[in-house]
Residue, then its C-alpha position, 0 to 999 in steps of 0.5 A: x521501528x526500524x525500515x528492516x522490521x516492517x520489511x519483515x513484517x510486510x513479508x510475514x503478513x504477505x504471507x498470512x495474507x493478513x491484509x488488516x495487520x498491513x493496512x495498519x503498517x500504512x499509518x506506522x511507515x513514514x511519508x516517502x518511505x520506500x517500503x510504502x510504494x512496495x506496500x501499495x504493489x502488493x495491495x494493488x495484486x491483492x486488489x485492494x485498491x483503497x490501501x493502495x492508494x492511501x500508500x501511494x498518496x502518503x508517498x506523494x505518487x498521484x498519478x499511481x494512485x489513479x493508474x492503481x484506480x483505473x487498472x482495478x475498475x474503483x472508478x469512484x476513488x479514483x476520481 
């Protein structure tokens, strides 16, 4: 599935708030694939800290998954 589609698809499910349908697009989305850091904010304003970090750490973007950890309080994945 092309980047266009899951863009769609995030917004769609957004949306719903649909966040298990989201979770599942995190395995679909490529490594650094862009889409996934965007992904990981609108989990992170969701206060869904554990997919937010599997976005950032699929993404190689540490420091954010910690900086995601520490903002929402989840102190024991952060560390």
């Amino acid at each position: 599935m092309s980047s266009k589609n899951y863009k769609g698809l995030i917004e769609a499910f957004t949306m719903l708030e649909d966040y298990n349908s989201l979770a599942q697009i995190i395995e679909e989305i490529p490594e650094n694939d862009p889409l996934l850091n965007e992904l990981a904010d609108r989990f992170q304003l969701a206060g869904m800290a554990d997919y937010a970090v599997k976005c950032y750490e699929k993404l190689g973007e540490f420091k954010k998954a910690i900086d995601c950890c520490v903002l929402l309080n989840h102190w024991n994945i952060a560390t």
